[in-house]
C-alpha positions as CSV (number, residue, x, y, z in Angstrom):
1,X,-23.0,10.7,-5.0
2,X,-20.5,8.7,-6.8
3,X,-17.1,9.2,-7.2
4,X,-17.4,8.1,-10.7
5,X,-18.4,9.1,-14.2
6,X,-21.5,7.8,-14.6
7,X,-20.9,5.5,-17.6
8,X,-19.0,3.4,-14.8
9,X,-21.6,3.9,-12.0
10,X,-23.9,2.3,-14.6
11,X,-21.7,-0.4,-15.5
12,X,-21.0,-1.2,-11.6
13,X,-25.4,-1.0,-11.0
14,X,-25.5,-3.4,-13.8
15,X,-23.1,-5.7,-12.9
16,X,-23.9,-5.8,-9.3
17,X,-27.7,-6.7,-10.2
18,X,-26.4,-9.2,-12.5
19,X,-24.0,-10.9,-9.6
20,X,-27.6,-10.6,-7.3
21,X,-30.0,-12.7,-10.0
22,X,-27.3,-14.8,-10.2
23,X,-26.5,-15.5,-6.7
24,X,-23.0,-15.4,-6.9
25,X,-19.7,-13.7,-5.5
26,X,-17.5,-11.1,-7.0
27,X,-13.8,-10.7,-6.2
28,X,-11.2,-8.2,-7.9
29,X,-7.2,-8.6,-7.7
30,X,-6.0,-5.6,-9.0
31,X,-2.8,-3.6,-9.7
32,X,-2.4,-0.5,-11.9
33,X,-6.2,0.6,-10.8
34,X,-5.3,0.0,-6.8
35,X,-9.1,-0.8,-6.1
36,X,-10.7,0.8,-8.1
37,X,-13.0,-1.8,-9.6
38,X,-14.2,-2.8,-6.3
39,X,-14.6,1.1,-5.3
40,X,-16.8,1.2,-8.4
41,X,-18.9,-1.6,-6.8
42,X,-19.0,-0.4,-3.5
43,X,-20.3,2.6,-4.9
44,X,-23.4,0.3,-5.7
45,X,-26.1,-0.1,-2.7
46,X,-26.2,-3.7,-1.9
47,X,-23.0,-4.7,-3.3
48,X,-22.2,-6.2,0.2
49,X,-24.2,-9.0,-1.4
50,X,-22.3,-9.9,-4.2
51,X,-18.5,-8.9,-3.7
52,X,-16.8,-10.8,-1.3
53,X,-13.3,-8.9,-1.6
54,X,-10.9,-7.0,-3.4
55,X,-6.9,-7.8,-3.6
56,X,-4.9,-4.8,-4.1
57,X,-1.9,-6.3,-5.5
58,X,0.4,-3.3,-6.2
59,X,3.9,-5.0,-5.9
60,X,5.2,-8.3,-7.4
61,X,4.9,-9.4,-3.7
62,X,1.5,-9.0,-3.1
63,X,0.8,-10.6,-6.1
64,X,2.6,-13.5,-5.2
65,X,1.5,-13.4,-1.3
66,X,-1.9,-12.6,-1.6
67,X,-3.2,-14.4,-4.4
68,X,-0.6,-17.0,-5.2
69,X,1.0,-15.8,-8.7
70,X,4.0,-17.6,-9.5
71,X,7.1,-16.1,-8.9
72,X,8.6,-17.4,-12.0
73,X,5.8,-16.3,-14.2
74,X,6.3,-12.7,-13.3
75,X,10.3,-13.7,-13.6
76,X,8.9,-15.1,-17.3
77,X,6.4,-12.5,-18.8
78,X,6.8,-9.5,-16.5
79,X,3.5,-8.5,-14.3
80,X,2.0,-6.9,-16.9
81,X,1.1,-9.8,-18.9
82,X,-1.2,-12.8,-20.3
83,X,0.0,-15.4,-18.1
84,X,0.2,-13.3,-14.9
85,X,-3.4,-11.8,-15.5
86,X,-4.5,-15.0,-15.7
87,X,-3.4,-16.6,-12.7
88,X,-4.4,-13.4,-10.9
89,X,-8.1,-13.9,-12.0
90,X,-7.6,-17.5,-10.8
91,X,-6.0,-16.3,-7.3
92,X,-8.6,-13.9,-6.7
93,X,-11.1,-17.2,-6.8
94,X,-8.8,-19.1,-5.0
95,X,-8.2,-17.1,-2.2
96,X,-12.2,-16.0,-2.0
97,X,-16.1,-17.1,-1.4
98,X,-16.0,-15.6,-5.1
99,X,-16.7,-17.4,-8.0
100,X,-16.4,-15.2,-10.7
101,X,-13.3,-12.3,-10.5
102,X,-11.7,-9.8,-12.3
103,X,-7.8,-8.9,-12.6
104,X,-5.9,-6.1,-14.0
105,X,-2.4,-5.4,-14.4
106,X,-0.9,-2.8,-16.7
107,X,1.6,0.5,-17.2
108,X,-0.2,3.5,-15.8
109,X,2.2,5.6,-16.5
110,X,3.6,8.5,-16.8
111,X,6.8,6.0,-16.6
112,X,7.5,2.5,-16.3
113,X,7.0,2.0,-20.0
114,X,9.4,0.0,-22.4
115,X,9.0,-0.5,-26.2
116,X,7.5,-3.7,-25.8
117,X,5.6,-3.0,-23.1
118,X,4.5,0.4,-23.2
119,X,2.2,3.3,-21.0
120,X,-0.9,2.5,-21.5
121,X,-0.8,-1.6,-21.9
122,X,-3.5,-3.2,-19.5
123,X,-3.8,-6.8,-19.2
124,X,-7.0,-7.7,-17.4
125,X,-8.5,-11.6,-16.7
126,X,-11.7,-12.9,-16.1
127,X,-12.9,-16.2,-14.4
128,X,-16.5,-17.0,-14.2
129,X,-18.8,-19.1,-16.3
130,X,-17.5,-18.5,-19.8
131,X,-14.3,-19.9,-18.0
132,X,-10.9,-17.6,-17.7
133,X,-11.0,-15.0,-20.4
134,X,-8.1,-12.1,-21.2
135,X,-8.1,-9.5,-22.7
136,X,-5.4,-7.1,-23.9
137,X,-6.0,-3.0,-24.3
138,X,-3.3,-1.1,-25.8
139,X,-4.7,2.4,-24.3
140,X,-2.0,4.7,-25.8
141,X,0.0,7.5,-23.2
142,X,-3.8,9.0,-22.6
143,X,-2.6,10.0,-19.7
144,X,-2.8,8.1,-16.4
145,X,-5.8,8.8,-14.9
146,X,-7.7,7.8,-18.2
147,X,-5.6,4.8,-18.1
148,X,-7.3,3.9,-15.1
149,X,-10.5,4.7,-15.9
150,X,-11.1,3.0,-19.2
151,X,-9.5,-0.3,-17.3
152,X,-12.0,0.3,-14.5
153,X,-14.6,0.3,-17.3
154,X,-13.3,-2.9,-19.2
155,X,-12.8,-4.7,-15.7
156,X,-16.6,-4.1,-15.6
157,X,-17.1,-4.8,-19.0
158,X,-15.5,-8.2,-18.7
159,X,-17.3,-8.6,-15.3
160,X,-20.5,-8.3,-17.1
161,X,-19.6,-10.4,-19.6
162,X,-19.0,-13.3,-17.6
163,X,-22.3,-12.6,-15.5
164,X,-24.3,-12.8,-18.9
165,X,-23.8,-16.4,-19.6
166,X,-26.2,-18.9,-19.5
């Protein structure tokens, strides 16, 4: 049984079967959902074919460490932005057998917010055949598990996405 609502065990069976036609590997490098995206696809039988890893990348640290973020972007645009999204996407390739990745960074709340960046912001990247894409979701204080769950569901949205292409 899942540990998911099924609208995102649906989305993880779809994009899974996509990543299998195609042939290729998956990687996530994520931070406000702390693997959740790749629990979503582990959820999936067979997934061990198609998702090579999953970078938890929680802290500024790890995002630098693990999957080779810039320092000074995060010192530029803050983690949760465009340009740090982005190269997390990238990293997640980099530092995989995957070709086509995922990343999400955001304010999950219930603190941690700022006017400019407030609860509920999600940034979220995606490299794969339709190149590196981003996307920007402005949630609202829905509460952070919702948070969470509506990224999970546009990680696999954008997942899908990229897994479309010709």
């Amino acid at each position: 049984m899942s540990l998911f609502p099924e609208d995102i065990h649906n989305q993880a069976e779809i994009v899974v079967a996509l990543a299998t036609a195609r042939g290729v590997m998956l990687a996530t490098a994520e931070s406000c959902t702390g693997g959740l995206v790749a629990a979503a696809l582990t959820d999936i039988p067979g997934s061990s074919a198609v998702l090579d890893r999953g970078f938890v990348t929680y802290s500024n640290d790890a995002k630098s460490g693990m999957i080779d973020v810039p320092a000074h972007l995060i010192a530029e645009h803050g983690a949760v932005s465009e340009p740090v999204a982005r190269a997390m996407a990238l990293g997640a390739v980099a530092r995989s057998a995957a070709s086509v990745s995922v990343s999400i960074t955001g304010i999950a709340g219930p603190g941690g917010g700022t006017p400019d960046k407030p609860v509920g912001l999600v940034h979220f990247a995606a490299v794969g055949p339709a190149g590196t894409i981003h996307v920007e979701q402005r949630f609202g204080d829905i509460g952070r598990e919702e948070i969470r769950l509506a990224s999970v569901r546009t990680a696999l949205n954008l997942l899908g996405d990229q897994l479309a292409q010709p």
